[in-house]
C-alpha positions as CSV (number, residue, x, y, z in Angstrom):
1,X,73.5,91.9,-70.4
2,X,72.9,89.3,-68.0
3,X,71.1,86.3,-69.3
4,X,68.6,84.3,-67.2
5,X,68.6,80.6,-66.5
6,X,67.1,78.4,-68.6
7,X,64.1,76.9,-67.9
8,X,63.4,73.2,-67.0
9,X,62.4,71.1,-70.0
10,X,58.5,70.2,-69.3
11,X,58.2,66.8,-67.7
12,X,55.0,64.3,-69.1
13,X,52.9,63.3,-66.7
14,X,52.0,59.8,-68.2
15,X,55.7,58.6,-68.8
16,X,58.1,61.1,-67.1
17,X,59.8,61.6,-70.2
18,X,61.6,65.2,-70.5
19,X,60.4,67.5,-73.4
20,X,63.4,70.0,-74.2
21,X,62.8,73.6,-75.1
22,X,58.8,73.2,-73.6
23,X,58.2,75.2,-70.8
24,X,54.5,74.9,-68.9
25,X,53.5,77.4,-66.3
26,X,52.9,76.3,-63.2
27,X,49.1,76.2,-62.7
28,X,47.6,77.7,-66.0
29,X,47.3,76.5,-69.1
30,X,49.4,78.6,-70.8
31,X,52.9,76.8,-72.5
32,X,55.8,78.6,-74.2
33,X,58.7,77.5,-76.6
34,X,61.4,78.4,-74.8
35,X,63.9,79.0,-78.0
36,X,61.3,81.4,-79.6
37,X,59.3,82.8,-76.9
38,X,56.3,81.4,-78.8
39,X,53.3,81.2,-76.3
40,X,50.3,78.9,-76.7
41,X,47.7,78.0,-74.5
42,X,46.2,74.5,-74.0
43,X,44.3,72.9,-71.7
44,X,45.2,69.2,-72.7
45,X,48.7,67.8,-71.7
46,X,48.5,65.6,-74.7
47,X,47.8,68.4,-77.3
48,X,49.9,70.4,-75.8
49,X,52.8,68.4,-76.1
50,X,51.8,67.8,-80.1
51,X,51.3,70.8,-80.5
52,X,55.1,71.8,-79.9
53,X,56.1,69.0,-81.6
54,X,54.3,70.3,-84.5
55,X,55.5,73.6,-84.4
56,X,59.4,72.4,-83.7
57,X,59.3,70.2,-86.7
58,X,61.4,70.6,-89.9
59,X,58.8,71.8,-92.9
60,X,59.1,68.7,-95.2
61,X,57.8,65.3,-93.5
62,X,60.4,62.4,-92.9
63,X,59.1,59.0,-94.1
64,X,61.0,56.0,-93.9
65,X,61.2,53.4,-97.3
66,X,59.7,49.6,-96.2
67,X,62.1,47.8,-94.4
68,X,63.5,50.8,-91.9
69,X,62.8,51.1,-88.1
70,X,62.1,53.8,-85.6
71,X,63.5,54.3,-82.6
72,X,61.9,56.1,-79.6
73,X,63.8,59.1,-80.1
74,X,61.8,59.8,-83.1
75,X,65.1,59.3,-85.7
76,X,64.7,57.1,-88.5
77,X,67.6,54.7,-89.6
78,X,69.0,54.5,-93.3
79,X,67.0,54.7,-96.6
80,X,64.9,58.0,-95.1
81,X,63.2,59.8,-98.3
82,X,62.8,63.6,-97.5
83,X,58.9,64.4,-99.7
84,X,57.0,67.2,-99.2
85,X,53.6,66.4,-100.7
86,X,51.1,63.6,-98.8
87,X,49.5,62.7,-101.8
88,X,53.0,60.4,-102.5
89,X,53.1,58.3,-99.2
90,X,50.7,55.6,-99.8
91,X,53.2,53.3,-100.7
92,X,55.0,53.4,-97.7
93,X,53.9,56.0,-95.3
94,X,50.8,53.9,-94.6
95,X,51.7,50.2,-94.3
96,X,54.4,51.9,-91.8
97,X,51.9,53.5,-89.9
98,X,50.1,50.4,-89.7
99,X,53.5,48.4,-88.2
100,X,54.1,51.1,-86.0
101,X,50.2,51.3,-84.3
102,X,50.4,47.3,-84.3
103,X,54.4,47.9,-82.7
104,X,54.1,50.7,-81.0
105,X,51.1,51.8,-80.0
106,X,51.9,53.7,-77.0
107,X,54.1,55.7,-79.0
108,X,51.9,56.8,-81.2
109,X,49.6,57.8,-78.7
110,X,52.0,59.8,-76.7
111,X,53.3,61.5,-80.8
112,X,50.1,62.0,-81.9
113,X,48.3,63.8,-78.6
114,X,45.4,60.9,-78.6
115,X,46.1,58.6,-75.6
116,X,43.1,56.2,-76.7
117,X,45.4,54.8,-79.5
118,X,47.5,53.4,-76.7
119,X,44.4,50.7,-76.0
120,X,44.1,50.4,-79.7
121,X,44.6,46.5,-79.2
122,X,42.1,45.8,-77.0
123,X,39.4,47.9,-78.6
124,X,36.6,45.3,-79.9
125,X,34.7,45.8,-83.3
126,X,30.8,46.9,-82.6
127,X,28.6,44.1,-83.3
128,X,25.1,44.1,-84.5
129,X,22.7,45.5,-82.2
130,X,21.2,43.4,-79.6
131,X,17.3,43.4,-80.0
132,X,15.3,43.8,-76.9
133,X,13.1,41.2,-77.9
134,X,16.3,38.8,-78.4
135,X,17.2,39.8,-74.5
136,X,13.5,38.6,-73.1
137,X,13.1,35.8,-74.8
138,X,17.2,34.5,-74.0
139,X,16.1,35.2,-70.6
140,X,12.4,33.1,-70.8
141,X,14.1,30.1,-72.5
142,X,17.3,30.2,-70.4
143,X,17.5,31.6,-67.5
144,X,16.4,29.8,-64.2
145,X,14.0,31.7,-62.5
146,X,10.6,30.3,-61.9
147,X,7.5,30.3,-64.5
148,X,6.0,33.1,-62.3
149,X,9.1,34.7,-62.0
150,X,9.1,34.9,-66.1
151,X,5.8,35.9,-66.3
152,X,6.2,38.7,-64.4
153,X,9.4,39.8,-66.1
154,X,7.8,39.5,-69.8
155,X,4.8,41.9,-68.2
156,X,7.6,44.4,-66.3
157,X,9.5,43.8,-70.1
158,X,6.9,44.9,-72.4
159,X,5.5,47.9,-70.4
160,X,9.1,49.0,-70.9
161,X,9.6,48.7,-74.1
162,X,6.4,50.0,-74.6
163,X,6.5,53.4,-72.9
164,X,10.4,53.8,-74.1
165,X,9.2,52.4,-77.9
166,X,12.7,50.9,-77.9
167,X,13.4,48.1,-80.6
168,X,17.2,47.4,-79.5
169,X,19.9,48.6,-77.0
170,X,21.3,51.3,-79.2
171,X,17.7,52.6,-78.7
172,X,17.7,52.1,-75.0
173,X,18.9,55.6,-74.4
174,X,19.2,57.4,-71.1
175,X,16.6,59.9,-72.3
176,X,14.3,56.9,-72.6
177,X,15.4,54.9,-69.7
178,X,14.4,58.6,-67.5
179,X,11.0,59.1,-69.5
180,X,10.4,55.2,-68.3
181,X,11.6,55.9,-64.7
182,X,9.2,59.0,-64.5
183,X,6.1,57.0,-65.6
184,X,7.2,54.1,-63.0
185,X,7.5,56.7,-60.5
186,X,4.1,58.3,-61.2
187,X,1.8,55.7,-62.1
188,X,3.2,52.8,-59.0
189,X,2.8,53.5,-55.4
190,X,4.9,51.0,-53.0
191,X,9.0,51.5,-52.9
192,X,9.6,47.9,-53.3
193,X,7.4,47.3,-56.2
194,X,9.3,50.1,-57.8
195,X,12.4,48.4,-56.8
196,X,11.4,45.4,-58.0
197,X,10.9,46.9,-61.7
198,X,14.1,48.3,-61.9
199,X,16.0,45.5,-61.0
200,X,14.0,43.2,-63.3
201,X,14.8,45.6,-66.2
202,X,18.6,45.6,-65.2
203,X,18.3,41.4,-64.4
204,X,16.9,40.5,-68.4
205,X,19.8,43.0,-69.4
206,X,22.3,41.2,-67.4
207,X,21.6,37.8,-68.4
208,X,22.9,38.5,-71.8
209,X,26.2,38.3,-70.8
210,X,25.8,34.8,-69.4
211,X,24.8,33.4,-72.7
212,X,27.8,35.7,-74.7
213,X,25.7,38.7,-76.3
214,X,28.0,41.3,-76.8
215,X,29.4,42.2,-73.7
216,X,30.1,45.6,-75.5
217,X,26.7,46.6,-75.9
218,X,25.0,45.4,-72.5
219,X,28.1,46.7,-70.4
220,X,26.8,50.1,-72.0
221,X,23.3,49.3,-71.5
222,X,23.5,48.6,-68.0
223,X,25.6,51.9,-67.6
224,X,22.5,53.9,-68.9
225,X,20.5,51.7,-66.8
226,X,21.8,53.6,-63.3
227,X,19.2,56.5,-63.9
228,X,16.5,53.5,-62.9
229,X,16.3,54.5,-59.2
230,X,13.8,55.4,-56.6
231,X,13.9,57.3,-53.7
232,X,10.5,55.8,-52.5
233,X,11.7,53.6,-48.9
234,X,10.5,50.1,-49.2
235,X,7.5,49.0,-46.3
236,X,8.7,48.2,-42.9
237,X,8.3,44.6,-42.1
238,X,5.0,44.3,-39.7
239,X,4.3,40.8,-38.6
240,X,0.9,40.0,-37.4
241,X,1.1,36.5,-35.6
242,X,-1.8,35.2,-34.4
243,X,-3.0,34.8,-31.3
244,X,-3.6,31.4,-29.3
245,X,-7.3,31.9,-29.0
246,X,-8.0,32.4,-32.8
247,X,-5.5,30.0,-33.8
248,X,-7.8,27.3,-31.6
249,X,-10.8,28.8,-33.1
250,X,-9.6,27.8,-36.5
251,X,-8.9,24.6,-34.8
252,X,-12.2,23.9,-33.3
253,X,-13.8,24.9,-36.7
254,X,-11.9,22.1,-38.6
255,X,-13.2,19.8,-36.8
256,X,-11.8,16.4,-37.5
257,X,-11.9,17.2,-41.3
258,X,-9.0,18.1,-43.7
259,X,-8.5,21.3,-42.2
260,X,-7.4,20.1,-39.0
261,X,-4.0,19.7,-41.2
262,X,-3.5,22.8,-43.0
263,X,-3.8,24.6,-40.3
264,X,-1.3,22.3,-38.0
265,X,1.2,22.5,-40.9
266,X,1.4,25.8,-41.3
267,X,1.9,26.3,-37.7
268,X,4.2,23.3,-37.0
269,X,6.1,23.8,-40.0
270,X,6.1,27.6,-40.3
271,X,4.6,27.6,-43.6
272,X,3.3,30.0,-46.4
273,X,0.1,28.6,-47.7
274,X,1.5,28.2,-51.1
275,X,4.1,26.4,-49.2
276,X,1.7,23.7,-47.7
277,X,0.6,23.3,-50.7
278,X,3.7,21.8,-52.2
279,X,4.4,19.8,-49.1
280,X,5.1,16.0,-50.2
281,X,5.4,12.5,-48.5
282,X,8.9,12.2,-49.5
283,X,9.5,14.7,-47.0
284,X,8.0,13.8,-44.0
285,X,9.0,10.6,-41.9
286,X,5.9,10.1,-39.8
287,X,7.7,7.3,-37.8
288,X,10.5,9.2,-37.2
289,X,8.2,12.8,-36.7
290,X,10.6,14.6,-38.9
291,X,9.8,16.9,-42.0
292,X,13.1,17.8,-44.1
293,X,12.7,20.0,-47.9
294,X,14.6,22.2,-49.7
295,X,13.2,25.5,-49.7
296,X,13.1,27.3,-53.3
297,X,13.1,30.8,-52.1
298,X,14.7,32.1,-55.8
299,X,15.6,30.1,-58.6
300,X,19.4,30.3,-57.7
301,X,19.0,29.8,-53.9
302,X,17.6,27.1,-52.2
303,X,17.7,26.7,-48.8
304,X,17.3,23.4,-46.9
305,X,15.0,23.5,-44.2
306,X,13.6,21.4,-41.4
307,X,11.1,20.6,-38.1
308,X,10.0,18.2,-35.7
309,X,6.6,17.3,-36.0
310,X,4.3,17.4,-33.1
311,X,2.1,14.3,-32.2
312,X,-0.9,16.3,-33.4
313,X,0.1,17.1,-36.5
314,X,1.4,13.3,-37.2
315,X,-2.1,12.4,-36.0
316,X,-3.9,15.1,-38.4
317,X,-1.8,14.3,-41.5
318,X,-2.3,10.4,-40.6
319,X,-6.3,11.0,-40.8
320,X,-5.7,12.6,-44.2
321,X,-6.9,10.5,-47.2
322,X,-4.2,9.6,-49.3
323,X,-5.2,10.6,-53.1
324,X,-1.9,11.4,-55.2
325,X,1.8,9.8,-55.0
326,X,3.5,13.0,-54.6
327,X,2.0,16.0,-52.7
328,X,0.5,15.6,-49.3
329,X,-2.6,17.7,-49.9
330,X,-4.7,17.4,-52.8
331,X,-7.4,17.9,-54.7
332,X,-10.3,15.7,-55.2
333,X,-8.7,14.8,-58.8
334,X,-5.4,13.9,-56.8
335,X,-3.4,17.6,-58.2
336,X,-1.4,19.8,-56.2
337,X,-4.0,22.5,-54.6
338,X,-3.7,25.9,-56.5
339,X,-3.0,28.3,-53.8
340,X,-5.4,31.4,-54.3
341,X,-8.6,28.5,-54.2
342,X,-7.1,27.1,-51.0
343,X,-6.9,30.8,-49.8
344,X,-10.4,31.9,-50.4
345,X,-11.2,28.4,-49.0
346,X,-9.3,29.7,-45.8
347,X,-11.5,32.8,-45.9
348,X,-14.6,30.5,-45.6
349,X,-13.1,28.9,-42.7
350,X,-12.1,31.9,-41.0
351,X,-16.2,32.7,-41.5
352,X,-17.3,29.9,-40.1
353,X,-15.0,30.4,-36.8
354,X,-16.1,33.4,-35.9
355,X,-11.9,35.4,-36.6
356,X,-11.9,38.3,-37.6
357,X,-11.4,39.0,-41.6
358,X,-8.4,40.8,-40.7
359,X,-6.4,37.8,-39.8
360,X,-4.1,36.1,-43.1
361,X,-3.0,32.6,-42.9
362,X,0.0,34.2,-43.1
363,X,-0.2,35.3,-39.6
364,X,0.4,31.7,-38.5
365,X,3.5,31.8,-40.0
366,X,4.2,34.6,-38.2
367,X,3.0,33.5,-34.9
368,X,5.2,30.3,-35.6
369,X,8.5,32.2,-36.2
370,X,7.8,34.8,-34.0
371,X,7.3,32.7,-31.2
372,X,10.6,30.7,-32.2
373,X,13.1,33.5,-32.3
374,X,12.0,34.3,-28.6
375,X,11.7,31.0,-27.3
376,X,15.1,29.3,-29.0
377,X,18.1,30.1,-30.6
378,X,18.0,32.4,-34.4
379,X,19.6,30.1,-35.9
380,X,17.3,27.1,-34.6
381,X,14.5,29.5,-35.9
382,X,15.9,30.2,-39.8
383,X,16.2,26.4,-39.8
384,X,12.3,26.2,-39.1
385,X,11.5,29.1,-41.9
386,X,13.6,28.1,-44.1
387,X,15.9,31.4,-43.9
388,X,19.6,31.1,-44.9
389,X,21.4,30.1,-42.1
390,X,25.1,31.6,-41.1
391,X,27.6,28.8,-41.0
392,X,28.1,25.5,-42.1
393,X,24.3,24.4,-40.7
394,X,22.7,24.5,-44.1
395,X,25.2,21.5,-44.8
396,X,23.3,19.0,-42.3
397,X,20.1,20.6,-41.9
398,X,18.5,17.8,-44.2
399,X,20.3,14.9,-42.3
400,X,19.8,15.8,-38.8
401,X,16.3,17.9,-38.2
402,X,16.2,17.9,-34.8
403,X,18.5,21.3,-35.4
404,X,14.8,22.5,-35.7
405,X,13.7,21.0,-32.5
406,X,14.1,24.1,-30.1
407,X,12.4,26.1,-32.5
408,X,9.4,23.8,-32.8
409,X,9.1,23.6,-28.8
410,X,9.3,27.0,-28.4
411,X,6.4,27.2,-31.2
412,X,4.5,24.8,-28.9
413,X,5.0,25.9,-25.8
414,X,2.9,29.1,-27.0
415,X,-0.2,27.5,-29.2
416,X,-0.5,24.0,-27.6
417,X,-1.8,21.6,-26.4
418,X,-3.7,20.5,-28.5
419,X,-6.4,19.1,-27.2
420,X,-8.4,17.6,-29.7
421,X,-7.5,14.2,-31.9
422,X,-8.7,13.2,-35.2
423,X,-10.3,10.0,-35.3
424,X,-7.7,7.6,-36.4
């Protein structure tokens, strides 16, 4: 009788290493031992392979006494003791197991069918849960972002927590984490509000690692955290500059007063009313007709930013009573203006000109930028707005504005002259 070939011993897929008398076929999950015929099936590589091992083993276990080694064949040196009952290896069946997981870890994975054993040296033990309320208030004390920018994040914070009724990571679940996107989803309206609460939720998270909470625990949090999505598109930018005409309205209506300033400031400067409002003498070299700041867009970036000054608005800011050290414009009391009372204060203005209600102060801003991305270079223009420019300009913006100067013409060339002087 003619006797066939015998098969190829089965080949590991982690280590290459050659498994005699194991034979896999191709494609299935069905194994056989080739010296009994024995057929298992298995869908695990790892199990399968301890699985023969287990059924190819002599009946009694093989413990080496303390003191002997192993080698990776699997045969123990001298002073082997042949037992048969588990109940008499703790003396040394243990401790050797211990040396050999410490020693050998990867052999003790590949023996034992449980590849995680391999990483069994880099495996961390689980700390203390991080409390949520541990995670917002690292992130008030510690972190860099603005007082408004806190605020917000303690109000974005709390409705979390509240709708989830989460005390601590572990309870941070992903069943929690959907029933909170769901209610975001329902209950808020613009894409980049949503936005915005999701990656405020992720941010607090976050920060934990820079101040060495368990990396562990917030790695996993932040994991779970990937469900907080929307598929809501953000608003498309719409600029509204204002025109020339209402732009001089506004002018006329100042007058010779305070006013006159603002409104040549925001315009000159491309400026955010909030932004005017922090605008200080420090900055601004009248002589010179320069204005150079950093811009504090975030916490973490801030952006240098310049202009030239036109003779107007030296000869507006000149006519301005001087009533604090620092900022420029100020209250009666000498205090940095609060910007919503300046802004209904713009409203009343706007009144008195005869603009429509429709037009923001905002709009000058975009009227200045607008008109300075088509009149000089983009990168000219950033300067003037006090966008991140590309390149090494960021580095000299604050000794050299006249990088601004195109920018500023252009701005002029649309909205001036201006006619009318303050009294000096």
């Amino acid at each position: 009788m003619a006797m066939g070939r015998r098969p190829k011993p089965h080949q590991c897929s982690w280590d290459n290493k050659l498994i005699p008398g194991l034979y896999h076929y191709p494609g299935t999950n069905r194994w056989r031992v080739v010296d009994t015929g024995q057929r298992f099936t298995e869908a695990d590589e790892h199990r399968a392979v301890a699985r023969f091992l287990a059924m190819t083993k002599p009946k009694t276990i093989v413990v080496p006494t303390r003191g002997t080694t192993v080698n990776r064949g699997g045969v123990y040196g001298n002073g082997k003791m042949m037992i048969e009952k588990a109940e008499t290896l703790a003396d040394d069946f243990w401790p050797f197991l211990r040396e050999l997981l410490i020693k050998e870890p990867a052999y003790v994975a590949r023996m034992t069918g449980i590849p995680e054993l391999a990483h069994l040296a880099h495996l961390q033990m689980p700390q203390d849960t991080i409390k949520l309320e541990t995670l917002i208030t690292t992130y008030e004390t510690k972190g860099t972002a603005s007082d408004k920018g806190k605020r917000r994040a303690r109000i974005i914070w709390d409705r979390m927590t509240h709708i989830t009724g989460a005390k601590d990571l572990a309870e941070l679940t992903t069943e929690k984490l959907l029933a909170f996107r769901e209610e975001i989803e329902r209950t808020v309206d613009g894409g980049g509000t949503k936005v915005n609460y999701f990656g405020r939720i992720k941010a607090i998270i976050a920060f934990g690692l820079k101040m060495g909470l368990d990396a562990l625990q917030i790695r996993a949090a932040l994991d779970r955290c990937k469900v907080l999505w929307t598929a809501t598109k953000k608003p498309q930018v719409n600029p509204t500059p204002i025109s020339r005409e209402e732009f001089h309205k506004l002018l006329a209506a100042a007058e010779a007063g305070p006013w006159r300033a603002w409104l040549m400031c925001g315009l000159n400067l491309c400026m955010h009313m909030d932004e005017v409002c922090k605008i200080k003498w420090t900055e601004l070299d009248l002589e010179k007709g320069t204005y150079a700041a950093i811009r504090g867009k975030t916490a973490e970036q801030r952006i240098p930013r310049a202009a030239t000054l036109w003779p107007e608005t030296i000869a507006a800011i000149k006519a301005l009573p001087r009533k604090g050290p620092v900022y420029v414009f100020t209250s009666k009391y000498g205090t940095k203006y609060n910007r919503n009372t300046r802004g209904n204060d713009f409203g009343e203005l706007r009144e008195a000109a005869g603009v429509p209600a429709t037009v923001k102060w905002d709009d000058l801003r975009d009227g200045a930028f607008t008109a300075a991305c088509q009149g000089a270079t983009e990168q000219a223009a950033r300067v003037l707005a006090g966008h991140k420019a590309p390149g090494l300009t960021d580095n000299y913006v604050l000794r050299n504005p006249q990088y601004a100067a195109p920018a500023c013409d252009a701005v002029y060339r649309v909205y001036g002259p201006f006619t009318f002087q303050p009294a000096s």
